[in-house]
C-alpha positions in Angstrom: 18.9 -10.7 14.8 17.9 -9.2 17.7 14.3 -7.7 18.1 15.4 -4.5 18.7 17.3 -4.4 15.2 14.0 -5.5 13.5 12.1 -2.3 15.2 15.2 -0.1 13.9 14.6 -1.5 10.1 11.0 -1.4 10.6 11.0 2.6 12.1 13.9 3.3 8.9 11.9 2.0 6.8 8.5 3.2 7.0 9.8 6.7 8.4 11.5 7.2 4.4 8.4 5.7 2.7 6.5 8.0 4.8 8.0 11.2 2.9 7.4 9.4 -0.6 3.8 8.0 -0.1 2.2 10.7 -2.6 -1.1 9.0 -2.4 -1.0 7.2 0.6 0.3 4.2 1.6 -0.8 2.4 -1.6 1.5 4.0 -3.2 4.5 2.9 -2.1 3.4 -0.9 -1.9 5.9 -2.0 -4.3 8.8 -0.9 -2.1 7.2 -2.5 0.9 7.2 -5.7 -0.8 10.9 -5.5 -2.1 11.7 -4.9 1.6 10.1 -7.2 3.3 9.8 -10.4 1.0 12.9 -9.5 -1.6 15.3 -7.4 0.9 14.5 -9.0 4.0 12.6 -12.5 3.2 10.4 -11.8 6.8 7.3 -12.8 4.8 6.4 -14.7 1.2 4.5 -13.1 -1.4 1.5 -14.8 -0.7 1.6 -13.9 3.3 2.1 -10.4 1.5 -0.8 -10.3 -0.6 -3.1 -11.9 2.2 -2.0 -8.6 4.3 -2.8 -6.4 1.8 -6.3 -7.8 1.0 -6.9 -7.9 4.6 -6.2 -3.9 5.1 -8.3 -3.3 1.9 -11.1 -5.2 3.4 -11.2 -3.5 6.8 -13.1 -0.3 7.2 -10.3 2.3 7.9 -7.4 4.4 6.6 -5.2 2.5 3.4 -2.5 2.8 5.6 -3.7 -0.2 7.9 -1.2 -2.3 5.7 1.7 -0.7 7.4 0.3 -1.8 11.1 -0.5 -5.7 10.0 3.0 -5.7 8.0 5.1 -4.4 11.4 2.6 -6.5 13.4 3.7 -9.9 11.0 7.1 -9.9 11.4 7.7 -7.8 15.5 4.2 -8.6 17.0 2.5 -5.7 18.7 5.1 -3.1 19.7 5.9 -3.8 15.5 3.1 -2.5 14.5 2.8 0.3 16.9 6.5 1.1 15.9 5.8 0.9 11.7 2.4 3.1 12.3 4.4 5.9 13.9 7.2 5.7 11.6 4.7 5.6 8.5 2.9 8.8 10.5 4.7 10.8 11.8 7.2 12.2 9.4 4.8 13.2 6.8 2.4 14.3 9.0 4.4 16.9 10.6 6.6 17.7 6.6 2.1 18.2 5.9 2.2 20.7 8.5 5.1 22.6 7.7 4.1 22.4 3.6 0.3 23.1 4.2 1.5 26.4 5.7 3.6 27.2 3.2 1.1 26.2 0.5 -1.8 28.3 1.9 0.5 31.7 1.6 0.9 30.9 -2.0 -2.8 29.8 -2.9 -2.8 32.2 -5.9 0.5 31.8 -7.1 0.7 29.8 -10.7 3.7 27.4 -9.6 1.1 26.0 -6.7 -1.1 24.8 -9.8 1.4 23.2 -11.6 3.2 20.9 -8.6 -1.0 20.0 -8.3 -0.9 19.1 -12.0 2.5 17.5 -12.1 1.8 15.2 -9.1 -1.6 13.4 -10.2 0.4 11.1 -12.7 3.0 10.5 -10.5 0.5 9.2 -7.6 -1.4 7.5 -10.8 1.7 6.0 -11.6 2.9 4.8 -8.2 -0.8 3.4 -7.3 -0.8 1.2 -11.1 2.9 -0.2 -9.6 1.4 -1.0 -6.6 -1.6 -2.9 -8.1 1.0 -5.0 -10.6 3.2 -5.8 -7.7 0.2 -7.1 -5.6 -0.9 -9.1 -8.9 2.1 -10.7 -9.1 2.2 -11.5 -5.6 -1.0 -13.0 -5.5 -1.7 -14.7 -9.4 -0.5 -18.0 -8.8 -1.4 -19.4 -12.6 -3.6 -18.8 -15.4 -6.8 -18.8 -13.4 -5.7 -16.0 -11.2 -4.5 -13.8 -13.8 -8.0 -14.5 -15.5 -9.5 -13.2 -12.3 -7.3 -10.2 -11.6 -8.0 -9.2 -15.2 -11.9 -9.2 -15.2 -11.8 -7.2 -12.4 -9.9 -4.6 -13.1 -12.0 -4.9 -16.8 -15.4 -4.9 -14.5 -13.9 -1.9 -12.2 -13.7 0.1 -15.5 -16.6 -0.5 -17.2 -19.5 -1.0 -14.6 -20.4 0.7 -11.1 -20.1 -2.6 -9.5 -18.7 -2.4 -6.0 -15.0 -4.0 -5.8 -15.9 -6.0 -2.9 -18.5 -8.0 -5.1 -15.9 -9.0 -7.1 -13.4 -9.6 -4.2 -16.4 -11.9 -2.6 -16.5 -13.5 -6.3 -13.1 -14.1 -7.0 -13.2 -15.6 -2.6 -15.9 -18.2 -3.7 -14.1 -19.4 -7.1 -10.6 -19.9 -4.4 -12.9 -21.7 -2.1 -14.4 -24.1 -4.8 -10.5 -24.7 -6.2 -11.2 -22.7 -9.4 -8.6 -20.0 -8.5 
């Protein structure tokens, strides 16, 4: 395959997830894994998962996941060329709806697409966290982790990075 067919799949790609990411990039992780471990086989699941803990962990936008996955498989201009896909469409379909959406502020439809699109994103982002789970539970033990956090993420105020640097140190010491 030449490289200029993977910057073609990559730009496809991320340019359609771009106008279904209701919720940001998260929410369309699932897809990004069936494309590029299932689909495409250009990374394993655990390369996938180390990506995804790695744009988590950086300061920044949740979209940094699309940069290191187009970076991963067509270096530099990869990344550059998954970004812009993964921007610009919905930026500019934003700027055509957020027009349209401020000339109907009052109107009672407006309310209900708002009402009607909180599960959805809910929805897409609980996908997104099982696929990642999957991807990155590699036995009992890890399961066991991924399950006390999300049970410490919903009952205490407990930073998720604590538990990140936790669940780091019990990998480290073979636990995990």
């Amino acid at each position: 395959m030449k490289p200029g067919d993977v910057l073609l799949q990559l730009a496809l790609q991320f340019a359609l997830l771009s106008l279904i990411a209701v919720g940001g990039a998260n929410a369309v992780v699932p897809e990004m894994h069936r494309f590029f471990v299932e689909s495409r086989g250009w990374i394993s699941d655990s390369e996938f998962a180390d990506l995804f803990a790695i744009a988590q962990a950086a300061p920044g936008p949740n979209v940094m996941i699309v940069g290191l996955l187009g970076w991963q498989v067509a270096g530099t201009l990869g990344a550059v060329v998954a970004t812009v896909a993964m921007c610009g469409p919905s930026g500019l379909l934003i700027y055509g709806v957020g027009r349209v959406w401020h000339r109907f502020r009052g109107k009672p439809w407006r309310a209900a697409v708002q009402t009607g699109m909180a599960p959805l994103t809910v929805g897409l982002i609980l996908a997104s966290g099982y696929i990642l789970a999957r991807a990155a539970d590699q036995g009992w033990a890890g399961y066991a982790v991924t399950a006390a956090t999300v049970v410490m993420v919903l009952t205490t105020k407990l930073h998720p990075l604590w538990l990140l640097g936790a669940a780091a140190v019990l990998g480290c010491l073979g636990l995990v």
